[in-house]
GUBAMI-216551 format. One record per residue (C-alpha): x, y, z. Coordinates in steps of 0.001 Angstrom, whole numbers, plus 524288, in hexadecimal, padded with zeros to 5 digits. Example, Ala and Ser with C-alpha at 12.3 -4.5 7.8 and 13.67 -1.06 7.14 Angstrom:
{site {8300C; 7EE6C; 81E78}}
{site {83566; 7FBDC; 81BE4}}
This chain:
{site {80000; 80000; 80000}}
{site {8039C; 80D04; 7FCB9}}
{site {80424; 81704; 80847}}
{site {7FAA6; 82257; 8085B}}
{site {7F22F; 81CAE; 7FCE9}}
{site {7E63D; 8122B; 7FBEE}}
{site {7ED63; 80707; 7F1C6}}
{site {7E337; 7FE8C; 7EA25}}
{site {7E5D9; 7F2E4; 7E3AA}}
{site {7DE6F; 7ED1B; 7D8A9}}
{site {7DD87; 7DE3F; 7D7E2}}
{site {7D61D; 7DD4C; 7CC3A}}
{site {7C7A8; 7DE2E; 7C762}}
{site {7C0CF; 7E36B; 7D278}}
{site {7C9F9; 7E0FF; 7DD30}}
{site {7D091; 7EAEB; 7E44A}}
{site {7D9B7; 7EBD2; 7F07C}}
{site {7D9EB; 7F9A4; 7F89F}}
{site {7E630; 7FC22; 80417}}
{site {7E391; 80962; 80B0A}}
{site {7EDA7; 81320; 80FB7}}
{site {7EC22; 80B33; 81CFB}}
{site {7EC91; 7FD2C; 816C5}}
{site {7DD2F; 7FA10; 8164D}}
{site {7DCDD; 7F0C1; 80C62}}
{site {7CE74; 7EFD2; 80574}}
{site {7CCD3; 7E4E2; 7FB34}}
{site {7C17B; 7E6FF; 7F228}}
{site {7BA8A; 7DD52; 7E98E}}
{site {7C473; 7D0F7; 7EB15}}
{site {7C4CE; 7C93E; 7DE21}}
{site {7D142; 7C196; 7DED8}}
{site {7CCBB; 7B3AF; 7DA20}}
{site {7C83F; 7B3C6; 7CB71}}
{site {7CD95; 7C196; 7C940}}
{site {7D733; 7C11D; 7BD3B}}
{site {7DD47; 7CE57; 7C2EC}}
{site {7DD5D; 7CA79; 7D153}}
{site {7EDBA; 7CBA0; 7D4D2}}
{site {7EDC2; 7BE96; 7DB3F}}
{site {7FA7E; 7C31D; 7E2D7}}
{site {7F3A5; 7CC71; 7EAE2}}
{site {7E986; 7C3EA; 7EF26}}
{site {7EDE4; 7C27D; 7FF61}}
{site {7F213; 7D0AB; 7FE3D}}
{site {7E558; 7D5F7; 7FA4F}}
{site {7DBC8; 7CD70; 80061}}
{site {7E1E6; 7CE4C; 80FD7}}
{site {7E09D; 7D695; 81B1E}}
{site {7D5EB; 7DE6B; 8149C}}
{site {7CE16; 7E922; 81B25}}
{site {7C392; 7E90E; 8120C}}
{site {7BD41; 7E0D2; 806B9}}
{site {7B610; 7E9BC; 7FC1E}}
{site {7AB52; 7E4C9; 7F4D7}}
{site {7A317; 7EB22; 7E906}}
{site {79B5E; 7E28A; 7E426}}
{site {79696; 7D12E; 7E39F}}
{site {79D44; 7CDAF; 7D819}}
{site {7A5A0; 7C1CF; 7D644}}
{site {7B138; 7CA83; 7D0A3}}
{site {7B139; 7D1D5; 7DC0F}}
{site {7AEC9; 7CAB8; 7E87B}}
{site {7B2FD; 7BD1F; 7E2BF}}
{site {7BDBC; 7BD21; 7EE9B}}
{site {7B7F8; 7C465; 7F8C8}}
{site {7B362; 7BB5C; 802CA}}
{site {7BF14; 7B319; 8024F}}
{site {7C8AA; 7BFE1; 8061A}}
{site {7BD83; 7C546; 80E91}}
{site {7BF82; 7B938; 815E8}}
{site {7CDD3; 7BAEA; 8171F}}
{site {7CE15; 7C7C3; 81D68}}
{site {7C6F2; 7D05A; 82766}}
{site {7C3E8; 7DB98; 81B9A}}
{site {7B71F; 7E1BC; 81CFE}}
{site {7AE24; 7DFA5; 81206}}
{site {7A7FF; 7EC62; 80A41}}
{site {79DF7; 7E9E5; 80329}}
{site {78EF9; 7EB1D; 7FDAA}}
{site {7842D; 7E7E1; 809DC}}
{site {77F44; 7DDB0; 801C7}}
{site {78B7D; 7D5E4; 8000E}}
{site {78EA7; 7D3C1; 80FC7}}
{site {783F9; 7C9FC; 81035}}
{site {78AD4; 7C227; 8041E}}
{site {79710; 7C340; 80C06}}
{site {7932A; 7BD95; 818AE}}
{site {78EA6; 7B16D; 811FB}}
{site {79D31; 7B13D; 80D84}}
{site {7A1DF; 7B008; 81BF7}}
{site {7A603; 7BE8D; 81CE9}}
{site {7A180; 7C478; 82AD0}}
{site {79688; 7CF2B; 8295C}}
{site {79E11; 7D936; 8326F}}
{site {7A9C1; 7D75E; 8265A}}
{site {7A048; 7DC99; 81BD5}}
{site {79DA0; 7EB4C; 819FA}}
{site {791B6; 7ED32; 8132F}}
{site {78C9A; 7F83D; 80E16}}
{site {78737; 7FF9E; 80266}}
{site {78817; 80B43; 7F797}}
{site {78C12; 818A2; 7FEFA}}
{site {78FE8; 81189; 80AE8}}
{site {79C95; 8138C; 81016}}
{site {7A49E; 80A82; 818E7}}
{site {7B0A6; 80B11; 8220F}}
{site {7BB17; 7FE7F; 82254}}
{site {7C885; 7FEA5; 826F7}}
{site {7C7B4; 80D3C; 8254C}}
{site {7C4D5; 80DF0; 8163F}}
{site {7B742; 812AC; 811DC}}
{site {7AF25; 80B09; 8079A}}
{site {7A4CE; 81188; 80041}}
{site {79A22; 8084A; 7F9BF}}
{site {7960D; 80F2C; 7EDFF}}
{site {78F67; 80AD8; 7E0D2}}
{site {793FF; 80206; 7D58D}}
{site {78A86; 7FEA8; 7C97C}}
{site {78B99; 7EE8A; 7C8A3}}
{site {78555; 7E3BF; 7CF60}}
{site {789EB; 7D9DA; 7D972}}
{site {78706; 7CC5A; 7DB98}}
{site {78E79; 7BEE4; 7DA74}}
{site {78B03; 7B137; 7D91A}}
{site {78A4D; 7A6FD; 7E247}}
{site {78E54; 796E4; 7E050}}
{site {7817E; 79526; 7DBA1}}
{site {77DDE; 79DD2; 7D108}}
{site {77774; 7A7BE; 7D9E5}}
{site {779F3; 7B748; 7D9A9}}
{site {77CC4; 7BD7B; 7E40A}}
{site {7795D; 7CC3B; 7E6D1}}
{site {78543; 7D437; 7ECB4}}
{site {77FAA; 7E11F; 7EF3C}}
{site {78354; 7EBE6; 7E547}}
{site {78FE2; 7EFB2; 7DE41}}
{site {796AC; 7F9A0; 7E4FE}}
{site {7A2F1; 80368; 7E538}}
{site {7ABBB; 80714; 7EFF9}}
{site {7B18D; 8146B; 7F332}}
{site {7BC35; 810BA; 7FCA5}}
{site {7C3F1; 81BF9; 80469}}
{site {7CE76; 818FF; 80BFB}}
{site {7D48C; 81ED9; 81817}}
{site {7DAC2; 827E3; 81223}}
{site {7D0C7; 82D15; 80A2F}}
{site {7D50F; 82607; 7FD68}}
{site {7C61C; 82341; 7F577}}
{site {7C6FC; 81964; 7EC53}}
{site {7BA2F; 81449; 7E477}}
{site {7B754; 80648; 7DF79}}
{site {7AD41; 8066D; 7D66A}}
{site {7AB30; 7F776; 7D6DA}}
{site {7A690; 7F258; 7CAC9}}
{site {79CFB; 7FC75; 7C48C}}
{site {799F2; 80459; 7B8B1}}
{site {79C2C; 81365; 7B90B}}
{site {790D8; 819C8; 7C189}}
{site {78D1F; 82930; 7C1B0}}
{site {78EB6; 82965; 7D07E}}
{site {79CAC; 824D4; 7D091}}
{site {79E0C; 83601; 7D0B5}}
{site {797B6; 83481; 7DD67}}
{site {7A184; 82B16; 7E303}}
{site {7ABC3; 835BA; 7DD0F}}
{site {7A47A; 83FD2; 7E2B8}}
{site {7A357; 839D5; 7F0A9}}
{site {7B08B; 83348; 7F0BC}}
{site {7BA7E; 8380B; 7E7FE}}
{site {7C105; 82AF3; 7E6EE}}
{site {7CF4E; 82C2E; 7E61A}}
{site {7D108; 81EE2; 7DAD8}}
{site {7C415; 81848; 7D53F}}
{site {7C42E; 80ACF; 7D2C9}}
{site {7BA6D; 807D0; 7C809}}
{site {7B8AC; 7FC82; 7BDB5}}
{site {7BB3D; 7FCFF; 7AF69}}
{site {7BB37; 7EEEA; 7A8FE}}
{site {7ACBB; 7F030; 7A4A4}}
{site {7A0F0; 7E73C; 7A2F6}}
{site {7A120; 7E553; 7B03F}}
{site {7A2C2; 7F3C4; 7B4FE}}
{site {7A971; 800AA; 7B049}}
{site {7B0BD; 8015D; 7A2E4}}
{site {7BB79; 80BA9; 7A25F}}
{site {7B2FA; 81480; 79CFA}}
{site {7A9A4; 812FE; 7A821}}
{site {7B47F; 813CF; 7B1CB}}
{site {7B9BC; 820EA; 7AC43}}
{site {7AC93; 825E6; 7AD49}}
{site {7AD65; 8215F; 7BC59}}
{site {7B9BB; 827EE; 7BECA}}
{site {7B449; 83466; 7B93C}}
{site {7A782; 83284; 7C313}}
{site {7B0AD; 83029; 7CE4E}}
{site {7B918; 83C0F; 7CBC0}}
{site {7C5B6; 832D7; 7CF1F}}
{site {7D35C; 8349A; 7C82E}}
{site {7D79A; 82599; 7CBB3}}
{site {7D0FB; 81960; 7C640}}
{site {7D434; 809F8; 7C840}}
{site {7CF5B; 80366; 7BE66}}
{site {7CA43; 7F4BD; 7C2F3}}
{site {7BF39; 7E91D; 7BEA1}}
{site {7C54F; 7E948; 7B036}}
{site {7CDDA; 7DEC8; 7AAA0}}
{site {7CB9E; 7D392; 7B1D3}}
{site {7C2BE; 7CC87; 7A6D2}}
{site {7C133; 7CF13; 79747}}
{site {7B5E5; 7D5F4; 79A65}}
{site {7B977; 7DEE5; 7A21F}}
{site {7C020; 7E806; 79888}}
{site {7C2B0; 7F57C; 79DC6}}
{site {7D100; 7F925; 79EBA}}
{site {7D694; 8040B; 7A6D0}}
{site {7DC9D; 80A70; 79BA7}}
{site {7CFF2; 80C6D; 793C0}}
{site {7CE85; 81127; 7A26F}}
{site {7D8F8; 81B4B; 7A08D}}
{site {7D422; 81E57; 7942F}}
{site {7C6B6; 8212E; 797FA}}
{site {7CAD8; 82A40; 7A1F9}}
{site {7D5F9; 831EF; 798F7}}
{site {7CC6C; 83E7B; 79BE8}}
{site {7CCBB; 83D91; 7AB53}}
{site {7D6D8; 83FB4; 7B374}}
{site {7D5FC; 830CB; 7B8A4}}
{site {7E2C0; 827CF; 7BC81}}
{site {7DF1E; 819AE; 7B7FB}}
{site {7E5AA; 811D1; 7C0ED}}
{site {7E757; 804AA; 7B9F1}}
{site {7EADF; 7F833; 7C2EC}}
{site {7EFCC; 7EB87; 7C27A}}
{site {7EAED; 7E224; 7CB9E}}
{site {7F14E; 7E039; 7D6A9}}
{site {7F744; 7EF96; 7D529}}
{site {7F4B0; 7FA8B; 7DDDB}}
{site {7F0CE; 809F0; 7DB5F}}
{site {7EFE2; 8129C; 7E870}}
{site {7E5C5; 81CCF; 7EAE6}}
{site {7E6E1; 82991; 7F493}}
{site {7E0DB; 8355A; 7F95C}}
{site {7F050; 83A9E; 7F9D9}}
{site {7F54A; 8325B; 7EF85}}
{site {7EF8B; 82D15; 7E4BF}}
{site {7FACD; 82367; 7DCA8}}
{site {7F6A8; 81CC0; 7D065}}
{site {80056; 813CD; 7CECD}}
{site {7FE4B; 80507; 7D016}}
{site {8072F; 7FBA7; 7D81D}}
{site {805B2; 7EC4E; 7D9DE}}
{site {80112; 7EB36; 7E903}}
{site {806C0; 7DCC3; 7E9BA}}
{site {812C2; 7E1B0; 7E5A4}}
């Protein structure tokens, strides 16, 4: 970790890993197993001695590992109301699970999580066939103890009050999808920036199938008008975000 700055490590897809200026360490969405651009490596070092598990949303490509590292640490879990009940019948302990909803705001470890919107849908399937409601898609405005904002968008298309978030917020980095289909293209996603009024963006949820075909330089491209830093990652690398700092380049955290 980098003193004086928030670092945040993509593991791919979805999956993110957050260290704050004070070493909170926040895991959000864990896909590791059946994630092409999971950095097998950094498994134990990304999945242990966790403060906090982050959740947006039921699907498979987002919470495919989430009981099994719930289970291995004492992390609180953040997350939709609806989805606490779904993980108690996993074995996790009710007063573990955080549950809340869109425009609440919760305390853990010292780092505040805003619930707000995401347009998508959340469920999952079961052994037998059946679907399984999760609650709704969400996104997270996370700020830290030293007043660093950052915004996950989760997995959503581009939404006129994103300006609101911006408005209320001012998140220092925005975290939004571009791969398409699914969620956001780069197009989409420049838009977003623009809505947000932020000057850094991590592009994430692109490249880990065919189908998912947004790049972050058609990214770059889209945003050649704005005054926006894409900050294009690896998996397994590391950007760091400030309220005194802000540094754009990208290291390898297992390195």
């Amino acid at each position: 970790m980098t003193n004086g700055t928030v670092t945040i490590t993509w593991l791919g897809h979805g999956t993110f890993f957050f260290e704050s200026t004070s070493g909170k360490r926040i895991l959000l969405d864990p896909w590791f197993n059946g994630n092409p651009k999971f950095p097998e490596q950094m498994r134990d070092q990304v999945s242990s001695n966790l403060d906090a598990i982050v959740i947006t949303h039921g699907h498979f490509d987002h919470v495919a590992d989430l009981i099994e590292v719930a289970k291995n640490t004492e992390a609180k879990l953040i997350c939709m109301f609806d989805i606490v009940s779904w993980l108690t019948k996993q074995g996790i302990a009710e007063d573990r699970c955080v549950g809340f909803n869109m425009g609440g705001t919760v305390e853990v470890a010292g780092v505040k999580f805003t619930m707000v919107p995401a347009f998508h849908s959340s469920s999952m399937t079961d052994d037998a066939g059946n679907i399984i409601y999760m609650g709704n898609p969400v996104g997270y405005v996370i700020t830290f103890e030293d007043g660093t904002v950052v915004y996950h968008a989760g997995d959503t298309c581009v939404f006129g009050d994103m300006r609101i978030i911006g408005d209320l917020y001012a998140p220092d980095v925005a975290i939004l999808p571009i791969g398409g289909w699914f969620t956001m293209d780069p197009k989409q996603a420049a838009y977003a920036a623009k809505l947000l009024g932020v000057k850094r963006v991590i592009p994430e949820h692109y490249g880990t199938f065919p189908i998912l075909t947004g790049t972050p330089a058609e990214l770059q491209q889209e945003l050649s008008s704005q005054n926006v830093e894409v900050v294009e990652l690896e998996p397994g690398q590391s950007t760091t975000a400030g309220k005194q700092t802000n540094t754009a380049g990208a290291s390898n955290l297992s390195a």
